[in-house]
C-alpha positions as CSV (number, residue, x, y, z in Angstrom):
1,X,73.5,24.5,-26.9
2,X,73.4,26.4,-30.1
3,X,75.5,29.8,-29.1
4,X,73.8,33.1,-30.2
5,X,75.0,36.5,-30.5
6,X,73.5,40.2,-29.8
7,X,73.0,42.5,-32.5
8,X,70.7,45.7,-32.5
9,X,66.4,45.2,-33.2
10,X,64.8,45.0,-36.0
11,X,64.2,48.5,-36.3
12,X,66.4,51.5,-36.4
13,X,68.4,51.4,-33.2
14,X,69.5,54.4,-31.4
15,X,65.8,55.4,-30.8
16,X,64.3,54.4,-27.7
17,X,61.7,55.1,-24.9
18,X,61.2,55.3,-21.5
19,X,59.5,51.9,-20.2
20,X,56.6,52.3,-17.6
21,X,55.5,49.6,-14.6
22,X,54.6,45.6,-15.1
23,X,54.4,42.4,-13.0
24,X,54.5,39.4,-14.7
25,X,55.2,35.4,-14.3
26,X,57.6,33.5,-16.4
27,X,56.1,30.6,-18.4
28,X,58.9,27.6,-17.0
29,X,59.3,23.9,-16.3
30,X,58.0,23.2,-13.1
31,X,60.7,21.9,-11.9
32,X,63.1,25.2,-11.7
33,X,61.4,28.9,-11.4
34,X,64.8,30.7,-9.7
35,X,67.8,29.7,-12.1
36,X,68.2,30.4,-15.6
37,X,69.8,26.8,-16.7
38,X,67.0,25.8,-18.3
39,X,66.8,25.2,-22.0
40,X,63.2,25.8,-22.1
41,X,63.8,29.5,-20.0
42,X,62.2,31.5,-23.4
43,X,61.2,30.3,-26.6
44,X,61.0,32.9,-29.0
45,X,58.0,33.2,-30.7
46,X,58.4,36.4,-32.8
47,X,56.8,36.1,-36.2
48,X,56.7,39.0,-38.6
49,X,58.6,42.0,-40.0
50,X,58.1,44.4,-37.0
51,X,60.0,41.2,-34.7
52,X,63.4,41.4,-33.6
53,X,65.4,39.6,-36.2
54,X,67.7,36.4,-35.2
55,X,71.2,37.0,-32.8
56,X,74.2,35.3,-34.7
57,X,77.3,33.7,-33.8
58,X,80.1,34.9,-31.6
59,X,83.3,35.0,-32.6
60,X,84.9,34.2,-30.2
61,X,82.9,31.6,-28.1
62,X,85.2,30.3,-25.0
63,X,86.7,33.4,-23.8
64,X,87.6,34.0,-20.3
65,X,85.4,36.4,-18.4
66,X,87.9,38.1,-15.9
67,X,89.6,40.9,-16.6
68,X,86.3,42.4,-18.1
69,X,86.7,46.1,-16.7
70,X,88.8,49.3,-17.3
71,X,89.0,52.2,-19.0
72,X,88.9,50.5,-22.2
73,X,85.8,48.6,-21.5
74,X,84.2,51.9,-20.0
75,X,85.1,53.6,-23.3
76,X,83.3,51.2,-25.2
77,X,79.9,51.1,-23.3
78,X,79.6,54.7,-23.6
79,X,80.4,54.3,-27.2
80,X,77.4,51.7,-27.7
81,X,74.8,54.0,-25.4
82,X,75.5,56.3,-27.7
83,X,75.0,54.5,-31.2
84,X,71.9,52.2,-29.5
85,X,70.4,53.7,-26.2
86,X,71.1,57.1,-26.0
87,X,70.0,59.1,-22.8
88,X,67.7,56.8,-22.0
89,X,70.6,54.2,-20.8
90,X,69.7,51.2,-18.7
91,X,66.4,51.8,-19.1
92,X,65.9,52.2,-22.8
93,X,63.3,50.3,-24.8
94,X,63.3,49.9,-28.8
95,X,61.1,52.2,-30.0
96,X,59.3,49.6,-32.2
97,X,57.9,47.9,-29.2
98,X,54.2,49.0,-29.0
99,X,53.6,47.2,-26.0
100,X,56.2,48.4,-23.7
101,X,56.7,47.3,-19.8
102,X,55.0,49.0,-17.2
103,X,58.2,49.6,-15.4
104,X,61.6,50.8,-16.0
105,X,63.6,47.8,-17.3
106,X,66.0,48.7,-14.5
107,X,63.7,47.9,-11.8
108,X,62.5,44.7,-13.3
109,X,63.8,40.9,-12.8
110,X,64.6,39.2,-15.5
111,X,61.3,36.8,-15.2
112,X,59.7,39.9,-15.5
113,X,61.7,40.8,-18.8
114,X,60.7,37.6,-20.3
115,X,57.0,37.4,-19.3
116,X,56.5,40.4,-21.1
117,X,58.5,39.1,-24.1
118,X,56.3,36.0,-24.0
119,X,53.1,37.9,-23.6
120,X,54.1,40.3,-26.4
121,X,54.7,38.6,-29.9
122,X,55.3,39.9,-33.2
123,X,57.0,43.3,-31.6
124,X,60.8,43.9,-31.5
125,X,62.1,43.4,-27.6
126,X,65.5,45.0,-27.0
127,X,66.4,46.2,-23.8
128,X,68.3,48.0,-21.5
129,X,71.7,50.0,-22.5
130,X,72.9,47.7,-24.8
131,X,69.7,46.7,-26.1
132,X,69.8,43.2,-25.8
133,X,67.5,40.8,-27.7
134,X,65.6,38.0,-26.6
135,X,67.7,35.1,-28.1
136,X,70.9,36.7,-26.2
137,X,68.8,38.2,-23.3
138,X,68.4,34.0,-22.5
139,X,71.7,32.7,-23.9
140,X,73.6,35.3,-21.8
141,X,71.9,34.8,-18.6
142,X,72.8,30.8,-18.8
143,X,76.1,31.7,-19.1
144,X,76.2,34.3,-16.3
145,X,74.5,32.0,-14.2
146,X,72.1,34.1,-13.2
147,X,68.7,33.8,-11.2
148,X,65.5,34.4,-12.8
149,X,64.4,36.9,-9.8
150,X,67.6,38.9,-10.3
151,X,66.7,42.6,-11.4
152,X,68.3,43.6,-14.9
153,X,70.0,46.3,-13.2
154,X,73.1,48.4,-14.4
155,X,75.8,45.9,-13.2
156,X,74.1,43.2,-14.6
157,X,73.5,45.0,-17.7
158,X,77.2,45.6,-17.5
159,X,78.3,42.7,-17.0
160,X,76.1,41.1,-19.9
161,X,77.5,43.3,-22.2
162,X,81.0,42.4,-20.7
163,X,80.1,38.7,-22.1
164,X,79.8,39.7,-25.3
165,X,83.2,42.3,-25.6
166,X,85.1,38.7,-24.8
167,X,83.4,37.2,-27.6
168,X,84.0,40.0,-29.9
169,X,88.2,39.7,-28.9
170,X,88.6,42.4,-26.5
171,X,91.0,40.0,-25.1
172,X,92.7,39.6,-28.4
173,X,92.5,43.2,-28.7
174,X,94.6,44.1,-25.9
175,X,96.8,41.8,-26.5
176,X,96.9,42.8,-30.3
177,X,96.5,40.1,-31.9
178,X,93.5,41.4,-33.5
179,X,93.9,45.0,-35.1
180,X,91.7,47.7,-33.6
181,X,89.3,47.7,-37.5
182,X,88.9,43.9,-37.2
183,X,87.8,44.6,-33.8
184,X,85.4,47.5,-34.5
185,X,83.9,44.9,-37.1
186,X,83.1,42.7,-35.0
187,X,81.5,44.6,-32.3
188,X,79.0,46.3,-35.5
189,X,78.1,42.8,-35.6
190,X,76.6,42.7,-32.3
191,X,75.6,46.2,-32.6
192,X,73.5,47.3,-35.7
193,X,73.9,51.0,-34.5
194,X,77.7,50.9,-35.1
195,X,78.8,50.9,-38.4
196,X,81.4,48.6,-39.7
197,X,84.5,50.0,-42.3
198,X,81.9,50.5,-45.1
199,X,81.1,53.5,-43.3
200,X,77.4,51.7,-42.8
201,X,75.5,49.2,-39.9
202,X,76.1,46.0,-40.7
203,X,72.6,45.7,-40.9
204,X,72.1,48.6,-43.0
205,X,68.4,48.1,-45.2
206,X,67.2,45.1,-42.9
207,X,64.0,46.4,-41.5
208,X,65.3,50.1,-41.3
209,X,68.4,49.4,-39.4
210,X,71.0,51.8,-39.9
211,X,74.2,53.2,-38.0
212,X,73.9,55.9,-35.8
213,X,77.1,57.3,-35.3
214,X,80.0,57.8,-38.2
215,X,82.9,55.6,-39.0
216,X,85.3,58.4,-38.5
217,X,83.6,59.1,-34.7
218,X,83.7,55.3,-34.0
219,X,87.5,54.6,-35.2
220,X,88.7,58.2,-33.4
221,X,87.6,56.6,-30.0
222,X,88.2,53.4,-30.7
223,X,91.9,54.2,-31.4
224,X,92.3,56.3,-28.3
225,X,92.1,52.9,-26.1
226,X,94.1,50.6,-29.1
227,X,96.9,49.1,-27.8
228,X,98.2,49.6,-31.5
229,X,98.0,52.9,-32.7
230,X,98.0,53.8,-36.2
């Protein structure tokens, strides 16, 4: 399986809505409606400049996933709520997205999530707090082992988003091996709403992505938490 990785939407991140109330029915194999193993679970079929552009690579791709709490870890979701969701948290919706859900994407299951990604082409799709994308939504539910009829709640958006710190080296970053800049870099990968050294989104110009909070405000928190000051 081709491993993906979460970056911001297509269009500038940090602004979001509220999402209002939807049912829905995920379009699956017969053979397997409750668990999200299936390699057919979403196919993405977003055409167009208004879409959510592709998820790249981790960097890391076999990290462990315990030890994936702490103040550290608490530090850094705040920090990406603030550059991509804002107040609007666990249930914010990219602002691009003409077609939003009827309900707060708190209170939906995942199949829900997805049905109105398949039932909604052509519109960018990120979600929740960390605003995850389609292509990462489905790669990071396999991985998690999670149900289709589980609701994309705050713990599971959490612990998503945990996925993705491993891969970035938050392991390797406590341990410092990797210096707290090299770090940052790779978590403005995932997040187009963080900038990366250049003082810019790594994203910056692609579809009106830009970074929403500075360099200097990103590295001063960032260096609170470094095991390696300096």
């Amino acid at each position: 399986m081709t491993v993906k990785f979460c970056i911001a939407a297509v269009m500038a991140s940090a602004v979001v809505v509220h999402a209002d109330p939807t049912p829905g029915s995920l379009f699956l194999s017969k053979t397997d409606t409750t668990r999200a193993s299936l390699s057919g679970l979403f196919v993405s079929r977003e055409q167009g400049l208004f879409a959510d552009r592709p998820a790249v690579a981790p960097i890391f791709s076999n990290e462990p996933l315990l030890g994936l709490h702490g103040r550290d870890v608490q530090v850094i979701h705040d920090l990406i709520e603030e550059a991509e969701s804002r107040s609007h948290g666990y249930d914010a919706v990219q602002h691009g997205a003409r077609v939003r859900p009827k309900r707060k994407p708190s209170q939906m299951t995942l199949a829900e999530i997805f049905t109105w990604i398949e039932q909604t082409p052509g519109q960018p799709h990120a979600i929740g707090r960390y605003q995850f994308i389609p292509p990462t939504l489905r790669r990071l539910m396999i991985k998690a082992d999670l149900a289709l009829n589980q609701r994309f709640s705050p713990s599971i958006q959490d612990k998503l988003a945990n996925i993705l710190l491993a891969e970035a080296g938050l392991h390797h970053f406590r341990a410092g091996t990797l210096d707290r800049h090299a770090f940052m870099n790779n978590l403005a990968e995932i997040w187009a709403g963080l900038p990366n050294s250049t003082g810019k989104s790594h994203y910056h110009g692609t579809a009106g992505n830009k970074a929403s909070i500075s360099w200097s405000r990103f590295d001063s928190v960032m260096e609170r938490i470094s095991p390696k000051r300096g």
